[in-house]
DOMAR-30652 format. One record per atom (N, C-alpha, C, CB): residue in three letters; z, x, y. Coordinates in steps of 0.02 Angstrom, whole numbers, plus 50000, padded with zeros to 5 digits. Each point is the difference from the previous one (the first is absolute). Glycine has a CB too. Layout:
ALAZXY;...
//
This chain:
UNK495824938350234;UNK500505005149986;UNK500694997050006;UNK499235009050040;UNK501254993949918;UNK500594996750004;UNK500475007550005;UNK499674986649924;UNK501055013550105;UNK500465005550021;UNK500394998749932;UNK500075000650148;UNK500045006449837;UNK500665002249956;UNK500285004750027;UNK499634997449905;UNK501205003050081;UNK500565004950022;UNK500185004049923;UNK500594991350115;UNK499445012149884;UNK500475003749931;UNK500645000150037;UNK499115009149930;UNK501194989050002;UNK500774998750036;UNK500375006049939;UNK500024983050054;UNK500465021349981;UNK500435004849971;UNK500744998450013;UNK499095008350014;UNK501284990549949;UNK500544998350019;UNK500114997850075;UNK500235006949908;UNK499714986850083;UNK499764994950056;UNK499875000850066;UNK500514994749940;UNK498885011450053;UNK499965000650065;UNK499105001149991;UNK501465005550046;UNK498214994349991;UNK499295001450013;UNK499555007849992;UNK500434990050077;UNK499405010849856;UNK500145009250024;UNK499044999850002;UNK501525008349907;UNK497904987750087;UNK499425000550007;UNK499524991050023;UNK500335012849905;UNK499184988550130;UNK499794993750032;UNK499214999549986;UNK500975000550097;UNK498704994349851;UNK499165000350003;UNK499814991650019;UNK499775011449890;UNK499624990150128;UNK499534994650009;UNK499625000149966;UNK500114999150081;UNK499974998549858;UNK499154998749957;UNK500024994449968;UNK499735011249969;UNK499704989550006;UNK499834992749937;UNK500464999749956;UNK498855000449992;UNK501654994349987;UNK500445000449934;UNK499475000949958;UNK501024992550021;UNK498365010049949;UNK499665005249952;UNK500365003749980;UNK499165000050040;UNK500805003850029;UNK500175006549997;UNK500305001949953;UNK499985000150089;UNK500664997649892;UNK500655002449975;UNK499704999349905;UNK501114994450129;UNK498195002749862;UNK499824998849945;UNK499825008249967;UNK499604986350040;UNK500355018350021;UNK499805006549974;UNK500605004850036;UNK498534997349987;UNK501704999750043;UNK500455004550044;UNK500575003649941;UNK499864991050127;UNK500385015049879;UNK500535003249962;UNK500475003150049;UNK499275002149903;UNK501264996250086;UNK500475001550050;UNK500815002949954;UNK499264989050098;UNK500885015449887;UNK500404999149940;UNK500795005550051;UNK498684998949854;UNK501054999750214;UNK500855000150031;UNK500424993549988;UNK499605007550100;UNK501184996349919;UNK500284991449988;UNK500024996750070;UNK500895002649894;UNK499244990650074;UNK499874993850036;UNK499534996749980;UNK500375003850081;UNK499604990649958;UNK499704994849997;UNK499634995650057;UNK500765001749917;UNK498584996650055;UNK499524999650064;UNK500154990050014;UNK498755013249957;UNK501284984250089;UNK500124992250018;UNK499574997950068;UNK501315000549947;UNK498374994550035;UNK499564997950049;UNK500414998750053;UNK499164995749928;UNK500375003950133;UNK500464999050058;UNK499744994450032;UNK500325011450017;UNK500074981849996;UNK499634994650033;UNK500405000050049;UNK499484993449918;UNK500105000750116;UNK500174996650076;UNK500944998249999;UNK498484992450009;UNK501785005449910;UNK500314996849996;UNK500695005650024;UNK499174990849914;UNK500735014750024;UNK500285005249985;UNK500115003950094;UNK499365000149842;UNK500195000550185;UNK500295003650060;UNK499944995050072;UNK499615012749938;UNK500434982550037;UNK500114995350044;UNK500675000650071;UNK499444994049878;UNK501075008050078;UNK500595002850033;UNK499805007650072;UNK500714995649849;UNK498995006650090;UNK499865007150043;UNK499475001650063;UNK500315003149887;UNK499114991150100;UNK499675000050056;UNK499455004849995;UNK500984996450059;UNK498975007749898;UNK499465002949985;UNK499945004449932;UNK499944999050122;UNK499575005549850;UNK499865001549931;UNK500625005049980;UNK498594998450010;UNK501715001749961;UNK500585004249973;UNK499685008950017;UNK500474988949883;UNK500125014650147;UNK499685006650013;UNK500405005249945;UNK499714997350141;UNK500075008349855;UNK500305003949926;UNK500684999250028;UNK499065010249948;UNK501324987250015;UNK501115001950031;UNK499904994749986;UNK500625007950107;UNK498974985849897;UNK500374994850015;UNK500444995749931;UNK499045000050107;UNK501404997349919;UNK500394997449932;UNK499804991949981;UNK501125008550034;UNK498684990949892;UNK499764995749944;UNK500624997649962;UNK498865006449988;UNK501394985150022;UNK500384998049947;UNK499674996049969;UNK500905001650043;UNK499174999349890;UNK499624998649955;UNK499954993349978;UNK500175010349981;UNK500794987650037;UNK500054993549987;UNK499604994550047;UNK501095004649954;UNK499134997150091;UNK499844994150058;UNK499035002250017;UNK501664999550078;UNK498055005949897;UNK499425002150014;UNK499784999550068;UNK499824997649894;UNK500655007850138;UNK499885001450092;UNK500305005750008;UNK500064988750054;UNK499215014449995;UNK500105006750023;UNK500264998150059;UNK499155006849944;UNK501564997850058;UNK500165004550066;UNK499935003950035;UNK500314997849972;UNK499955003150098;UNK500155008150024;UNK500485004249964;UNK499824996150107;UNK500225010449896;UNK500325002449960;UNK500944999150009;UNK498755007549993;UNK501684992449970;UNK500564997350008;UNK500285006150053;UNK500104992249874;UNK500175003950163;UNK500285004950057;UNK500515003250001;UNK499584994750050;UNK501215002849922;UNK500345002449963;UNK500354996249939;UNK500005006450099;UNK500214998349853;UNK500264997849916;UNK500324992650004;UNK500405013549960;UNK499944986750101;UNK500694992749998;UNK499424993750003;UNK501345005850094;UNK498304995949942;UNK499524993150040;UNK499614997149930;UNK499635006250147;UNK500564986949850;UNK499514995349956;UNK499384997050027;UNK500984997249951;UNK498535005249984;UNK499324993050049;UNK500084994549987;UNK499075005149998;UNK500894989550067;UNK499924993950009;UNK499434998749951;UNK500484999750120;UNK499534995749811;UNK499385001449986;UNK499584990150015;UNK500445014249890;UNK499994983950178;UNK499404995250016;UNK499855004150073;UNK500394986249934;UNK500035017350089;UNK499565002250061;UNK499605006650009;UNK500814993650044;UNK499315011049906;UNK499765004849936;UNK500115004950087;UNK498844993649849;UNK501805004850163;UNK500495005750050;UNK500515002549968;UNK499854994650096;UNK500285013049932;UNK500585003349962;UNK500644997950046;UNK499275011149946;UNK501194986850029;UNK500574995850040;UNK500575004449990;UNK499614987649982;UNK500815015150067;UNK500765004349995;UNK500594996049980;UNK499665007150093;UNK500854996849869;UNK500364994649988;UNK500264998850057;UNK500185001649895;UNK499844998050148;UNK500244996350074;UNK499714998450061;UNK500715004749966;UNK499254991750063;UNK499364996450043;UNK500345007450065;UNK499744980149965;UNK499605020750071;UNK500055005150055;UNK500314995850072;UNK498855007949941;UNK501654994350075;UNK500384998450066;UNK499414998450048;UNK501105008249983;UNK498844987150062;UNK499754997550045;UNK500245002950060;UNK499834991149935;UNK500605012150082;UNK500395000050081;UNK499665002750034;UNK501015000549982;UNK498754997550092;UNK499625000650014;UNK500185006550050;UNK499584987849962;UNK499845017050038;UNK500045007750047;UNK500355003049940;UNK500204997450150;UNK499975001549815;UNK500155004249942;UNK499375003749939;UNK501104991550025;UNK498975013549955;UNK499564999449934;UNK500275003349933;UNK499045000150081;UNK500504998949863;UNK500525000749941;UNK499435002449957;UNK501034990250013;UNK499315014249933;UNK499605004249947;UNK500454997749957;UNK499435010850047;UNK500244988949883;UNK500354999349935;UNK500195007149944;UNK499324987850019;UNK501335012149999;UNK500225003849967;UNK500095000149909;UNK500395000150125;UNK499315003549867;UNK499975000349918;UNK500724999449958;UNK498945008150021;UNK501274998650013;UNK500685001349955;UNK500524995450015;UNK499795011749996;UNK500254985050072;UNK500584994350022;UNK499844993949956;UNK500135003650132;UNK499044997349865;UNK499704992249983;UNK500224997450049;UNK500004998349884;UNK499915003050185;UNK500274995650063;UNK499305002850046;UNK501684999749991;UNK498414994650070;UNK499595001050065;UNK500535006050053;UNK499354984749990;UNK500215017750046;UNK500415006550024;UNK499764997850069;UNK500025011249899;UNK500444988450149;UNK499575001350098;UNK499545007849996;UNK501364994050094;UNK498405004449933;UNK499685007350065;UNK499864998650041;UNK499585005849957;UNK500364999950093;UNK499824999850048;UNK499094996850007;UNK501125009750013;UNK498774987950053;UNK499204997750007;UNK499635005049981;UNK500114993050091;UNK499405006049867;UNK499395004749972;UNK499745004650064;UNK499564990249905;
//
């Protein structure tokens, strides 16, 4: 048996395990598009793509789903990266603010 994802505007919207047969009788006439899923492809992710998860097509690697709009995927570490590395200081902690596109303090969880 081999895994396929249907991919919907690059994201994961259905998940099977069968014989590539299958698809010799299979009718599926929602949109998208069905793409095998290898070792190679979720290599990044660490395990089988879950429905949300995000598919670039170019680099052929599933993600987690993008966390927010600003953040690019790394597509050799197939991580979603902020545009600004998160403050280190230590006893401090930080959330990423969308609308600043900045790291924000808070208080300890």
């Amino acid at each position: 048996m081999k895994k396929y994802a249907k991919i919907v505007d690059g994201h994961v919207a259905d998940f099977k395990r069968v014989e590539p047969s299958f698809f010799n009788t299979f009718v599926d006439s929602s949109p998208g598009r069905w793409v095998e899923v290898t070792d190679d492809s979720i290599s990044k992710l660490g395990r089988d793509p879950g429905i949300g998860a995000y598919y670039d097509r170019y680099i052929e690697i599933f993600a987690s789903p993008q966390p927010y709009p600003s953040w690019e995927l790394n597509g050799t570490t197939g991580v979603w990266e902020p545009p600004s590395a998160k403050p280190t200081t230590a006893g401090k902690y930080f959330d990423w603010d969308e609308d600043s596109k900045s790291w924000k303090e808070h208080n300890k969880p």
